[in-house]
C-alpha positions in Angstrom: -28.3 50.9 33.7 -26.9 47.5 34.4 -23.4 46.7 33.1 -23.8 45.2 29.8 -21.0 42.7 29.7 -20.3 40.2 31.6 -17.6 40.3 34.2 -14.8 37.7 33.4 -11.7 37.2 35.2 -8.3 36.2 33.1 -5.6 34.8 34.9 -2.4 33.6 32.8 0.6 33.1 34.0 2.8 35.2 31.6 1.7 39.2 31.6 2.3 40.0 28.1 -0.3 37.2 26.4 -2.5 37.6 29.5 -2.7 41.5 28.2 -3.2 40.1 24.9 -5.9 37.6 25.4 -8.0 40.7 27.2 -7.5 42.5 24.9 -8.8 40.5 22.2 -11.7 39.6 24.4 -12.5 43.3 25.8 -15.6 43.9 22.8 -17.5 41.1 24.2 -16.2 40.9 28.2 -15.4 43.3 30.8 -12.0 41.7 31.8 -9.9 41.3 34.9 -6.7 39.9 34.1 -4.7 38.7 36.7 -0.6 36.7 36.3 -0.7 36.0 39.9 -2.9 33.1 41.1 -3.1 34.8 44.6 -4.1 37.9 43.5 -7.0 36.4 41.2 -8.2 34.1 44.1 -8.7 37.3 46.0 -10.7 38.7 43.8 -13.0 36.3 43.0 -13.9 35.8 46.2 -14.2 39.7 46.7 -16.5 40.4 43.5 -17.6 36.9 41.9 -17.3 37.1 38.0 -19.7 36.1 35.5 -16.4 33.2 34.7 -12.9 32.3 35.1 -10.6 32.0 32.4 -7.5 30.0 33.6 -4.1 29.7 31.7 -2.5 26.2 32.7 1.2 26.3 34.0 2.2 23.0 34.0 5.7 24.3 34.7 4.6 24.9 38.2 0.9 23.2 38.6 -0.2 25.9 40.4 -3.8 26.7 38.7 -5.3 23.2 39.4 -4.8 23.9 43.1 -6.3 27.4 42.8 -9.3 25.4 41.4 -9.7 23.4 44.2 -9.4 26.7 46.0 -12.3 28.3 44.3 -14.5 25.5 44.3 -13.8 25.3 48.1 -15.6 29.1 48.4 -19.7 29.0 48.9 -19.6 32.5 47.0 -18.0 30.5 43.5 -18.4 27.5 44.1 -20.8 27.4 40.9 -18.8 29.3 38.9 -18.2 28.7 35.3 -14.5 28.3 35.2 -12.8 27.5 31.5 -9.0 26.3 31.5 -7.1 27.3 28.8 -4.5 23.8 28.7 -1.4 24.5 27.2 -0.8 21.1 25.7 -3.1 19.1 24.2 -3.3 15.8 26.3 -6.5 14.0 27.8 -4.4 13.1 30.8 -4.2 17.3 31.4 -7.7 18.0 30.5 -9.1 15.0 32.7 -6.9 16.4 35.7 -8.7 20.1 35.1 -12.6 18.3 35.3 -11.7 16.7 38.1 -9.9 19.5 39.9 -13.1 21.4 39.1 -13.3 22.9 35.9 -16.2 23.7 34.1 -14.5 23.2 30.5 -11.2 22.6 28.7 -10.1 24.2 25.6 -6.9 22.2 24.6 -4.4 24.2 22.0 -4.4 25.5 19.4 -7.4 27.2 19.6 -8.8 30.5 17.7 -10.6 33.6 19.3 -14.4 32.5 18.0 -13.4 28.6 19.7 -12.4 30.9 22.8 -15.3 33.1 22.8 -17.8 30.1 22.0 -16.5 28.3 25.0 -16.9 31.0 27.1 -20.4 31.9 26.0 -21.6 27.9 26.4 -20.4 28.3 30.0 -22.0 31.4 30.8 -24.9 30.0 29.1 -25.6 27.2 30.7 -25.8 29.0 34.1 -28.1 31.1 33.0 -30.3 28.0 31.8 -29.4 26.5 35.0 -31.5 28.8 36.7 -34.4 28.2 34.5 -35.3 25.2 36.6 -36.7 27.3 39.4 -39.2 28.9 37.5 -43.0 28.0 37.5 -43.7 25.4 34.6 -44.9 27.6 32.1 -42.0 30.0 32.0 -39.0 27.4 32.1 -41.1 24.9 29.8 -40.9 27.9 27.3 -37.6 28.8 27.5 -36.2 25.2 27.7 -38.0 24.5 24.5 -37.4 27.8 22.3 -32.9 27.3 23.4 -33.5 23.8 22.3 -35.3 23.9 19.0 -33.2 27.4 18.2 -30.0 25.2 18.5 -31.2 22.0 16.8 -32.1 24.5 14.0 -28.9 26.2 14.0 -27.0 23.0 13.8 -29.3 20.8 11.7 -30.4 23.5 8.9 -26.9 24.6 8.6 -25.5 21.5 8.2 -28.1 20.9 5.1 -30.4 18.6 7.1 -34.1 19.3 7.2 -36.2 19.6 10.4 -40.1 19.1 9.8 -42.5 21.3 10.1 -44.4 19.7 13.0 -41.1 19.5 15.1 -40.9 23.4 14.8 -44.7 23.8 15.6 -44.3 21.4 19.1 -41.2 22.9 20.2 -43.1 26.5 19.9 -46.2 25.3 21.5 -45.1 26.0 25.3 -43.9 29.6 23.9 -47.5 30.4 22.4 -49.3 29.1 25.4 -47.3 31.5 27.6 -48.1 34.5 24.9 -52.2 33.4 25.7 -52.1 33.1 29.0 -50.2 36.5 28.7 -47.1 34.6 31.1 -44.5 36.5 29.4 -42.7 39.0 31.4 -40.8 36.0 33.0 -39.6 34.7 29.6 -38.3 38.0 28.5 -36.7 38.7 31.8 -35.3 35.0 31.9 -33.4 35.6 28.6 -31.5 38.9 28.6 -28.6 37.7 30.0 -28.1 34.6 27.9 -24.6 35.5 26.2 -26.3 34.3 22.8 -27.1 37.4 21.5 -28.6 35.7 18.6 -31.0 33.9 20.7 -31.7 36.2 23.1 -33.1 38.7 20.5 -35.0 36.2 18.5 -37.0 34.6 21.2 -37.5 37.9 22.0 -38.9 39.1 18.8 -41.1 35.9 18.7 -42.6 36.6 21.7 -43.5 40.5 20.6 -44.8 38.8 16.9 -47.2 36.6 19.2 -48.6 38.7 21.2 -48.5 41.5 18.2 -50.8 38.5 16.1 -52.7 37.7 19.4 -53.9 41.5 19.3 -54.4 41.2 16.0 -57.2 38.0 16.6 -55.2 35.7 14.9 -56.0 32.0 14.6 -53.6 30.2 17.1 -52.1 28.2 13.5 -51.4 32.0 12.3 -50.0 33.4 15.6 -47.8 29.9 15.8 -46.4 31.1 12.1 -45.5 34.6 13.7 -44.0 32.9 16.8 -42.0 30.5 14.4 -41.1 33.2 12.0 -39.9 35.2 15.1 -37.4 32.8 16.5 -36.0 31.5 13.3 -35.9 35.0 11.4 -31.8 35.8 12.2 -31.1 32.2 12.1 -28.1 32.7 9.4 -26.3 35.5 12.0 -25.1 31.9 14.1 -22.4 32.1 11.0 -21.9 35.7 11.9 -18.4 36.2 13.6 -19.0 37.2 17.0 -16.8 40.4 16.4 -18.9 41.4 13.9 -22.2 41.1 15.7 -20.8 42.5 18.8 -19.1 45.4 17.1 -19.4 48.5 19.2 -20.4 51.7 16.5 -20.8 51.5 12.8 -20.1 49.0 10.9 -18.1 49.5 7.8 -18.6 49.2 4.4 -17.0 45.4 4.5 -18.4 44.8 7.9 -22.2 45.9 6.7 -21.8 43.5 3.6 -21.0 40.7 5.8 -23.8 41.3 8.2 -26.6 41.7 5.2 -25.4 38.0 4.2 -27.5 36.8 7.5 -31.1 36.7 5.4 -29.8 34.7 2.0 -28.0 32.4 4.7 -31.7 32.1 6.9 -33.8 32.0 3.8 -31.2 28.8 2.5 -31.5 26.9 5.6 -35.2 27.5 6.1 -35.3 25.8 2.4 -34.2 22.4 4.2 -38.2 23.0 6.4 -40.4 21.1 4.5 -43.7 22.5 5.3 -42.8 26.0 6.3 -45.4 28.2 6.4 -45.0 31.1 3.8 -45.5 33.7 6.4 -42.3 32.5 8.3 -40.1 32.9 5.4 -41.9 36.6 4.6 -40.7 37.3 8.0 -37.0 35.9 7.8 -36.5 37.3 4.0 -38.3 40.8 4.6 -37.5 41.9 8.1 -35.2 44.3 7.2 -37.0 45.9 4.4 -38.2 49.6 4.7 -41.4 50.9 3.5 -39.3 53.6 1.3 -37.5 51.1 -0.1 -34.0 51.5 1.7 -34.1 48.3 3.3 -32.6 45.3 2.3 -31.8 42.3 0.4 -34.2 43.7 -2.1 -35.1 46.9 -1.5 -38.9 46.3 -1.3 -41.2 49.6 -0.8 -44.7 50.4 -0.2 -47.2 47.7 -1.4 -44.7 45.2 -2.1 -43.7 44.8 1.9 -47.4 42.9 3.1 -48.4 43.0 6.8 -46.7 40.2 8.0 -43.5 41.8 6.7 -44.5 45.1 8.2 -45.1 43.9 11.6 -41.7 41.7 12.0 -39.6 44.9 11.0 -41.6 46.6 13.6 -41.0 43.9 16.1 -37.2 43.6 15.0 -36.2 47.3 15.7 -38.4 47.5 19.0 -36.3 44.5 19.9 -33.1 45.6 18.7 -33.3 48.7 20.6 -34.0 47.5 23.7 -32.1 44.8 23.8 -28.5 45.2 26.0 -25.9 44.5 24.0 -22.1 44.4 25.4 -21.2 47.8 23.3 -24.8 49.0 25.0 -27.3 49.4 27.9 -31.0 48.5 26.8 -32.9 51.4 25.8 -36.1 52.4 27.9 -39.6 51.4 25.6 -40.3 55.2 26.0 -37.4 55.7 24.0 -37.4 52.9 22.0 -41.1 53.9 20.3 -39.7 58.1 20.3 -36.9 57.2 18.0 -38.7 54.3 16.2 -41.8 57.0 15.9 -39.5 60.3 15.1 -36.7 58.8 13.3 -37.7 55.9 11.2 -41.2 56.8 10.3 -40.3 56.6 6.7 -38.8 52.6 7.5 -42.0 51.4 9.3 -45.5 51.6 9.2 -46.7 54.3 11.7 -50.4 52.4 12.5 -49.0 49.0 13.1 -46.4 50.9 15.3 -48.9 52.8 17.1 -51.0 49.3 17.4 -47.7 47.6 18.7 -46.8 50.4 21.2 -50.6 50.1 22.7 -50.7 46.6 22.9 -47.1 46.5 25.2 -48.2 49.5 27.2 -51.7 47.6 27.7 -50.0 44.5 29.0 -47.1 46.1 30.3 -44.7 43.7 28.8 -42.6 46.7 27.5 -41.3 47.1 31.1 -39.9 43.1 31.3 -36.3 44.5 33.3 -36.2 42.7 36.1 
């Protein structure tokens, strides 16, 4: 299995908070940290990182040289490097850009601003390399990143997005889905560092193909597309360290997480035009047919198809996603504990349905 975190190099100048910093960072990163410049330098060049995380010293303006350094080395010359400034002064931050940093993060600054600014850096090389994929894949995933974060920003902010902007943004996704063009797509996004994402463009893509199967109009199968990449919309106010937890949640923890469908179902109010079905998907994904699911503990009749196959699509997603705390789980596996373990939760002809229709395409298998 490939390693699930990404590879980040820390070097600070001052051993004890360079321990510090990796530790705080070790859920989400596998972390080399480094106090001597040389040392890190060596490194890099040795085993390239995912990114650099660079303390300043402006006591002895060392790491802006090492900068130049690493930007002078073919093997990182590209790579995402973040300087952590200590002192907050536009001369300072200009001086990093120029020297070759990616991005600046000027003090003081808090663990989620740290971890957000590393995960936009890691991000945006993986988007990066969306450009060299044919049309159909990148115009997919280029569109699904973009209208995800104009939803995530907009909706949470309280201002609507229509309808129709939704449906466009969606249509390059749907037309991959038809022309049955999504293996790229699904390998193109597992390593994007938003998790949130990740999984949700993943879970449209199984809800389009799942309503393709199904002979659904293309307006329906756009609703289950929609439904699929806004339904954890309200986990982008989810702290990282929460998401990203390795093990059970507790009690607090699990409280906290189960906030994520109010906080969708809010901001999908501020959609005019919204289909019903997306919200059924967004509000009722995490209900279980015997009525242990949540927020309302729904059962039986009261969970209707469209409800049944996004829970269906959710798990088989969740489980084979990789996760920093995990590798992804094999499809084999994924349908034997969805079949064996949770056939009380889910509805065990749909699943079977599903499980043909990924094994017919062979989408199931989209590792690269």
């Amino acid at each position: 299995m490939k390693e699930s975190k990404p590879k980040l190099l820390l070097l600070h100048p001052h051993a004890g908070l360079c321990a510090q910093i990796a530790g705080k960072l070790a859920p989400l990163y596998a972390v080399k940290a480094f106090s001597l410049p040389a040392e890190a330098l060596r490194c890099a060049s040795v085993t390239p990182p995912a990114a650099m995380l660079i303390a300043e010293d402006s006591a002895r303006r060392m790491q802006f040289s090492l900068l130049k350094s690493l930007r002078r080395d073919p093997r990182i010359a590209m790579l995402p490097i973040v300087i952590l400034l200590d002192q907050n002064s536009p001369e300072r931050h200009q001086a990093a850009l120029q020297a070759g940093a990616t991005s600046c993060l000027p003090p003081p600054y808090s663990l989620q601003t740290l971890v957000g600014i590393i995960s936009s850096a890691l991000n945006a090389t993986v988007e990066h390399r969306w450009e060299s994929l044919p049309l159909i894949h990148a115009a997919a995933l280029k569109c699904s990143v973009a209208i995800f974060s104009a939803a995530a920003d907009r909706l949470g902010a309280g201002q609507p997005i229509a309808y129709s902007e939704l449906n466009d943004a969606c249509q390059p996704l749907l037309t991959a889905v038809n022309c049955g063009e999504v293996k790229t797509i699904l390998q193109g996004v597992r390593d994007h560092d938003n998790y949130t994402f990740s999984h949700s463009l993943r879970v449209a893509v199984f809800l389009g193909m799942f309503g393709r199967a199904h002979g659904l109009s293309d307006d329906d199968q756009n609703v289950l597309t929609i439904g699929g990449l806004l339904h954890d919309l309200g986990k982008t106010a989810i702290p990282a360290m929460i998401l990203n937890k390795a093990g059970a949640l507790n009690a607090e923890e699990f409280e906290i997480m189960k906030r994520h469908v109010p906080a969708t179902l809010k901001m999908l109010a501020q959609c005019p035009q919204l289909p019903r079905g997306a919200i059924i998907i967004a509000g009722q994904h995490h209900e279980k047919l015997d009525g242990s699911g949540y927020p309302n503990g729904l059962a039986g009749s009261q969970l209707n198809e469209l409800a049944r196959m996004a829970a269906i699509a959710d798990v088989f997603g969740a489980l084979t996603d990789r996760r920093v705390y995990k590798p992804d789980m094999s499809p084999e596996q994924a349908f034997r504990v969805m079949s064996e373990e949770m056939n009380r939760h889910l509805d065990m002809v749909l699943l079977e349905h599903f499980r043909q229709m990924l094994l017919d395409t062979h989408a199931a298998r989209d590792e690269p």
